[in-house]
Structures are given as structure tokens and as C-alpha cells.
FIVEXMAR-343156 format. One line per 8 residues: number of its first residue (from 1); their letters; for each residue z, y, x of C-alpha. Coordinates in steps of 0.2 Angstrom, whole numbers. Layout:
<recs>
NUM) a) Z:Y:X | ...
</recs>
This chain:
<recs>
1) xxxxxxxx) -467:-192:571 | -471:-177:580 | -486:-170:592 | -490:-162:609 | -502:-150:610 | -507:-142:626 | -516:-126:630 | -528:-126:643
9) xxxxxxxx) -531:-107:648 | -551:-108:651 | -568:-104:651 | -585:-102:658 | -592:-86:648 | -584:-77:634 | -592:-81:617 | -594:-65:607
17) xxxxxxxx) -582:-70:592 | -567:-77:601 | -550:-70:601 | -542:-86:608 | -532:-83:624 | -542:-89:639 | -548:-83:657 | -566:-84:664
25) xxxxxxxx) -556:-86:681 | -554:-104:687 | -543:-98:703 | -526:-103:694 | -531:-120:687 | -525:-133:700 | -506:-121:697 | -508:-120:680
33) xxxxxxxx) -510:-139:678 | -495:-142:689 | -485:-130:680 | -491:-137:663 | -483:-151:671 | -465:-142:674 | -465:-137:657 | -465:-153:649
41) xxxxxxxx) -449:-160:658 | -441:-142:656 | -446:-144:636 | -439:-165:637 | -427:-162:622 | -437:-149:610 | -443:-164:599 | -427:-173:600
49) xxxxxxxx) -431:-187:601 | -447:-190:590 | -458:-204:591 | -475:-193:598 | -488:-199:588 | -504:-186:594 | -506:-175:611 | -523:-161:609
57) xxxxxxxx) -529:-154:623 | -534:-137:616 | -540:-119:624 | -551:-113:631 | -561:-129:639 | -550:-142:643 | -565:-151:649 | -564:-141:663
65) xxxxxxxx) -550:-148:669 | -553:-162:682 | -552:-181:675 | -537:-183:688 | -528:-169:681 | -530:-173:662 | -521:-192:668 | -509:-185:679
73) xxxxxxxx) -504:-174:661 | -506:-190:651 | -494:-198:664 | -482:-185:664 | -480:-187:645 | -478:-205:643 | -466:-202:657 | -456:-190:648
81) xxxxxxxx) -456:-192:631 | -460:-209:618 | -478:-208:613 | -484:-220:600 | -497:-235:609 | -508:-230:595 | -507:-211:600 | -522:-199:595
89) xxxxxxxx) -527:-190:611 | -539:-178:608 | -548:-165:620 | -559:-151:618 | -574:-152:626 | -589:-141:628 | -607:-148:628 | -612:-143:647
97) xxxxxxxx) -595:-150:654 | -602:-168:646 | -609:-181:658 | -609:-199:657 | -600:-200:671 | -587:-186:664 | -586:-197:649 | -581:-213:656
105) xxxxxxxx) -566:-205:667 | -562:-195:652 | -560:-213:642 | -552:-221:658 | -540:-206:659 | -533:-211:640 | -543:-198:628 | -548:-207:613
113) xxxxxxxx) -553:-192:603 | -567:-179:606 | -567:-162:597 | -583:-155:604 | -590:-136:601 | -607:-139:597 | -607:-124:586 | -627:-126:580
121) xxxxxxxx) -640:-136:587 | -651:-120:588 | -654:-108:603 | -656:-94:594 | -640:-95:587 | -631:-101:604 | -639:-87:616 | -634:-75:600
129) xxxxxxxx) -614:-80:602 | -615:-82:620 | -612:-100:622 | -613:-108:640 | -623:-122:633 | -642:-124:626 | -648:-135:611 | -654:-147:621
137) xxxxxxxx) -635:-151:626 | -628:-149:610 | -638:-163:604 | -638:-176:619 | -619:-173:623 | -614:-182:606 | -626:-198:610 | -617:-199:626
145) xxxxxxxx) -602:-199:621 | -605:-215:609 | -612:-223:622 | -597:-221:634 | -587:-229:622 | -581:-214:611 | -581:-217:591 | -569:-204:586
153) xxxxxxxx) -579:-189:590 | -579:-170:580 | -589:-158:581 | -588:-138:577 | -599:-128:570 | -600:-111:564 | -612:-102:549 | -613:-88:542
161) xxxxxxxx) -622:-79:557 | -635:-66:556 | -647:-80:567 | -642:-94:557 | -656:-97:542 | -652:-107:526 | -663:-122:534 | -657:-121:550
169) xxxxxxxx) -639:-123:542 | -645:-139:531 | -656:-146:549 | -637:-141:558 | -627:-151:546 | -640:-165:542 | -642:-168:560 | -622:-172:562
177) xxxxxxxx) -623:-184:547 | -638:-193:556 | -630:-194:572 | -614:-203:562 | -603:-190:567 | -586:-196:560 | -576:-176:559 | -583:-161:556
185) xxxxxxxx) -575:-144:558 | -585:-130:549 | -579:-111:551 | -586:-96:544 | -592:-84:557 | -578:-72:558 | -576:-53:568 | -558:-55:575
193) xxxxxxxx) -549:-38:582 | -555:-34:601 | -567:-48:604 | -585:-42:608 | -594:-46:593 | -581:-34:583 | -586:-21:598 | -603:-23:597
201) xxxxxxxx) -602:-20:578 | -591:-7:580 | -605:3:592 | -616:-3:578 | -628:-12:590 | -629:-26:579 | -628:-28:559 | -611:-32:549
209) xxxxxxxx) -608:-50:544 | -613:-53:529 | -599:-60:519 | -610:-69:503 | -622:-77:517 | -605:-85:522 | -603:-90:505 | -619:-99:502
217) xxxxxxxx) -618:-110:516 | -600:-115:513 | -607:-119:494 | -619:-129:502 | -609:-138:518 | -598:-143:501 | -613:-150:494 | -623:-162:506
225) xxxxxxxx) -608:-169:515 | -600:-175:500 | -617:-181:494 | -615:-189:510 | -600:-198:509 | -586:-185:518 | -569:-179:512 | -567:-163:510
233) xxxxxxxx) -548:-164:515 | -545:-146:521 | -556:-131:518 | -566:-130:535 | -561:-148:539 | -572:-165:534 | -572:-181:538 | -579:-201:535
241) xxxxxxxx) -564:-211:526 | -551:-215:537 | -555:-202:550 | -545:-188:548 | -538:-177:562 | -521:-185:564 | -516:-170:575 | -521:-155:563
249) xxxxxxxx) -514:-163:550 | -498:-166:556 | -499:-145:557 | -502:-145:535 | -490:-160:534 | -477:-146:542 | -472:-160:555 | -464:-154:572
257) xxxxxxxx) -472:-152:587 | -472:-144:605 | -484:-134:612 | -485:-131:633 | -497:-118:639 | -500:-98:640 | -501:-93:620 | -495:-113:615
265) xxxxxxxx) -484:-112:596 | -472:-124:595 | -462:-129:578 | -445:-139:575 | -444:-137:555 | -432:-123:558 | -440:-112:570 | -457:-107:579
273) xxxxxxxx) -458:-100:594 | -476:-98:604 | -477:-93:624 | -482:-79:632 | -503:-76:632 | -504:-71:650 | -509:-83:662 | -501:-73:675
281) xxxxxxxx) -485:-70:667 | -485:-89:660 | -484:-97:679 | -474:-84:687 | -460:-87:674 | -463:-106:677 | -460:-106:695 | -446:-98:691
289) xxxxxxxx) -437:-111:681 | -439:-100:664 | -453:-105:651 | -458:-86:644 | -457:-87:624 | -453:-77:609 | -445:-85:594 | -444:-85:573
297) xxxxxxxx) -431:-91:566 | -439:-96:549 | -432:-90:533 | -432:-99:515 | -445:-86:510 | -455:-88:526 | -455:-106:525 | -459:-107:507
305) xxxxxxxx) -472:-95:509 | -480:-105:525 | -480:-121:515 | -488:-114:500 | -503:-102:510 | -506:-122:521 | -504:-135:506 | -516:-126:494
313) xxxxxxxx) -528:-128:509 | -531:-146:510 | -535:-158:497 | -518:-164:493 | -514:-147:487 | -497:-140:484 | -482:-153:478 | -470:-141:464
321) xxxxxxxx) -456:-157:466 | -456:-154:483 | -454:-134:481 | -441:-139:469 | -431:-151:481 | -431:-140:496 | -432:-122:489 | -425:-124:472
329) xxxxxxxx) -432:-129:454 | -432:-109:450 | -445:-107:464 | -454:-120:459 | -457:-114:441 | -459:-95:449 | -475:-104:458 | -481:-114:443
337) xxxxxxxx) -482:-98:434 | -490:-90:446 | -505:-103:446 | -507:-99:430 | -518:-86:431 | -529:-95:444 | -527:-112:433 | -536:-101:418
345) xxxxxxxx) -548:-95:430 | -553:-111:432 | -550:-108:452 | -536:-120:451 | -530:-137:442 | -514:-145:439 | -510:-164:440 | -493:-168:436
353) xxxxxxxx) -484:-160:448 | -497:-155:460 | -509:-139:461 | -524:-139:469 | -538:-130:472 | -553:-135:462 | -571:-132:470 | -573:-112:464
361) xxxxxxxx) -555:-108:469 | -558:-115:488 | -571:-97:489 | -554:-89:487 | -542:-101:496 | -533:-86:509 | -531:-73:494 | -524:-86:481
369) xxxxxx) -511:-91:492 | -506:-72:495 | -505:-69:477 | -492:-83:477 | -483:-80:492 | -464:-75:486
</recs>
């Protein structure tokens, strides 16, 4: 099984934090459809043959794109590749680009799956990260999309923000739980190279993040959704029972998949290779019959090291038969007795032959995994 993911290059306004690739010029969208389109019969044989199992529409805003143009792609897949009847199709959508007219095209156009970037449901903390949409929005888009027939919904938010109060955080969280919203993508508020909030901190024109706000509202997201009945199945990600993201986890699960799109990865077990993050540069080597791409040939000790830094993320943890079965038994006691130091910490458990992080480890996910790596 494999899946699709698709990179659609835009947006309204810059938020402050982002470092993902993305234009606020619309000019090139109806080419940069059709090209997305060239690329996926020029990338036919890249999955060899793998039943598709999820297609993401990713960016950027891909609810930007016209409804038409997200079926004419949906077409275009079915078309060239085998996609499962019971495909996942999720889209990335922003709270001001939601209508219920919107919302019913998007369901007619075959989406199934909403990963909206609600972010807070506070102005304060919207107008402070420079978001295109208001709280009233973030609230009303979830409601309809229920109504026009969607149940597989997520929603993004972000803590840790200098605007972001303790209770605001818990009213944020709580409000997602009321509203029955099945997925929940949580992220730290991060200062990524070159975006503006790094600049802005940089000029000292606003205050450093601070890191231990971070951590107590992580320690307590942890808290009230498993008090309210979520899985905590990978460290920003939670979700009811049963509704997983199919699509990121096929990414932990190290499963293959294709990625179309300026800045798109795409991954074959063997090799990775991502496209070039220039809109420009992305359509004019298109038209030109030649998809621009650098590649990685993935090492043993890449491969290993990949598998251990995503495994010990999510809640299955980190399998030391499978280590031993692809990279070798002498790996695979190289990592046991590398946990141990984090097992004696208490940061870490073992359960026959999987390790996982426990709840104090999962403060420390990123740097375990480094201190494992080979």
C-alpha cells in the first residue's frame, strides 16, 4: 500500500512562523494545477504498481484551489494509478476558504478527510501569527463542515505562544473536544530559520519563545484529551479510536509514497527524492518534459537512523526484532543498550521487544532519538 501526496504551492498572507514553501501569488494556479497534472502521468511507474491507499492535498492552502480543479486531480489519479475504493483523501483547508457551498463541492469532488488550521479559537492569538482568518471562522468552519456531510475532520492547533494563556489553551482544547472533533494535530510554536517570526525576534521587536511555557501545555494537552478518551498515537498527533490519520501514518509506518508538487518528498524504501521549492523553476521544468528533483539514496546507517528518530515518536514505539531482521541482531542490541540509559531515567520502557517512550520521555522525544542514532 502506498500514498499520494500533493503540494499545493499557496496562500493568502504569510503567517509569521512558517517556513513551508508557498507563494501569496495566485497568478500561476490554473498552470500549476495542469502541470500537477503532467507530473502524475510522467511519475505513472514510481510506486510500481502499489495499491494507493491515501492522496493529501497539502501546502500552502489547497482550499484555494477551485472545487473543479481538486476533481479534475482526483480524476487524473484514479486514471493513472490503482487507488483503493476506500481511499483516505484529505485536504488542507483554512477556515476563511469554508463555505457550505465550498463544502459540499469539496464532498462531491471525492475529499473525505478535512485537516483544517484552526490554530486557536482566540483573536489575539490569530492577529498575533498573522492568520487570514478570525475566531469567529475558526469556530463556525468545523460546524459546517459536519453538517455538509464531513465526519472525518482534524484540526491544528499551535501553543506555546507568547498570547496564548494557560486557560485560553485548556478553553482551545476543550472546545475541540465539545465540538467532537475526531483528530487533533498539536504543535509547539516553533522559530524556523528565515520566517518572520525568527526576523522579528532577531530585531528583538518581540520576546524569545519561551521553551518551559511549551512544556506545560504539552503536559497538559496530554492530560485532558486522554481524560477525554483520545490516543496519543504520535507525539503532536491524537485521535478518537479508529481515527487515525491513515496518510501520516503510513509516513512512521515507512510505507512508499509519491509526492507531486514544487518542494513534494517522495520515498520508494530505497530512496528519497523531494522537487525543487520554486514555483517557477517547478513549471518551467514541467513544460519541458523533466520533473526538477534532487535524490538520496538511503544508506543502512540512514535508514536505521530514520526508522529509529520516527518509531520512538508514535505510540508503537521502536520494534528491536525488526532492527534485528533488517539491519542486523548486532544493531539491534547496539540500540537496546543505548535505551538503557533512558530505560533508567525512567524516560523510556521496554516491552518484550519493543521500546517506547513513556510519558516524561515524550518532553525529550527529538534528543533521545539523536542520542540513538548510529
Amino acid at each position: 500500500m502506498a500514498g499520494i501526496y500533493l503540494h499545493i504551492p499557496f496562500c493568502k498572507k504569510a503567517c509569521h512562523y512558517c517556513n513551508f514553501h508557498f507563494s501569496t501569488s495566485l497568478q500561476s494556479r490554473g498552470e500549476m494545477v495542469q502541470c500537477l497534472l503532467m507530473e502524475a502521468a510522467m511519475q505513472q511507474e514510481y510506486l510500481a504498481g502499489e495499491t494507493v491507499e491515501t492522496i493529501y492535498f497539502g501546502g500552502g492552502t489547497p482550499s484555494l484551489l477551485l472545487p473543479e480543479e481538486i476533481r479534475a486531480l482526483l480524476e487524473t489519479l484514479h486514471r493513472t494509478f490503482p487507488i483503493s475504493p476506500n481511499a483516505e483523501i484529505t485536504l488542507e483547508a483554512n477556515p476563511d476558504d469554508l463555505n457550505a457551498s465550498s463544502l459540499e463541492s469539496l464532498h462531491a469532488a471525492g475529499v473525505n478527510r478535512l485537516s483544517i488550521g484552526v490554530q486557536s479559537f482566540f483573536e489575539d492569538d490569530l492577529r498575533w501569527m498573522n492568520r487570514a482568518h478570525d475566531a469567529t471562522q475558526a469556530l463556525d468552519c468545523i460546524q459546517l463542515a459536519k453538517a455538509a456531510g464531513f465526519d472525518n475532520i482534524s484540526i491544528d492547533l499551535i501553543y506555546g505562544g507568547p498570547t496564548l494563556t494557560d486557560a485560553h489553551w485548556q478553553q482551545n482544547v476543550e472546545q475541540a473536544v465539545v465540538l467532537g472533533v475526531p483528530h487533533l494535530s498539536c504543535y509547539a510554536l516553533t522559530v524556523e530559520p528565515g520566517t518572520a517570526l525568527d526576523h522579528f525576534i532577531r530585531r528583538k521587536k518581540i520576546p524569545a519563545i519561551d521553551p518551559d511555557k511549551a512544556a506545560v501545555h504539552f503536559e497538559m494537552l496530554m492530560q485532558w484529551l486522554e481524560a477525554a478518551g483520545y490516543e496519543h498515537y504520535e507525539i503532536s498527533n491524537f485521535s478518537l479510536p479508529g481515527r487515525r490519520s491513515r496518510h501520516n501514518s503510513s509516513y512512521w509506518q515507512g510505507k512508499s509514497y509519491l509526492g507531486l508538487g514544487p518542494s513534494a518528498h517522495s520515498f520508494n524504501g530505497n530512496s528519497r527524492q523531494w522537487n525543487v521549492a520554486n514555483n517557477a523553476l517547478y513549471l518551467q521544468g514541467i513544460r519541458k518534459g523533466s520533473i526538477p528533483f534532487e535524490k538520496e539514496v538511503l544508506s543502512p546507517q540512514m535508514a536505521l537512523n530514520e526508522y529509529i528518530m520516527i518509531s520512538l515518536r508514535t505510540a508503537a514505539g521502536c520494534n528491536l526484532e525488526r532492527v534485528s531482521l533488517k539491519f542486523g541482531q548486532e544493531k539491534s542490541l547496539q540500540l537496546l543498550a543505548a535505551g538503557r540509559e533512558f530505560i533508567e531515567k525512567g524516560w523510556m520502557q521496554q516491552e518484550d521487544t519493543m521500546l517506547r517512550l513513556t510519558h516524561e520521555g515524550k518532553f525529550f522525544a527529538d534528543g533521545i532519538a539523536a542520542a540513538m542514532f548510529f
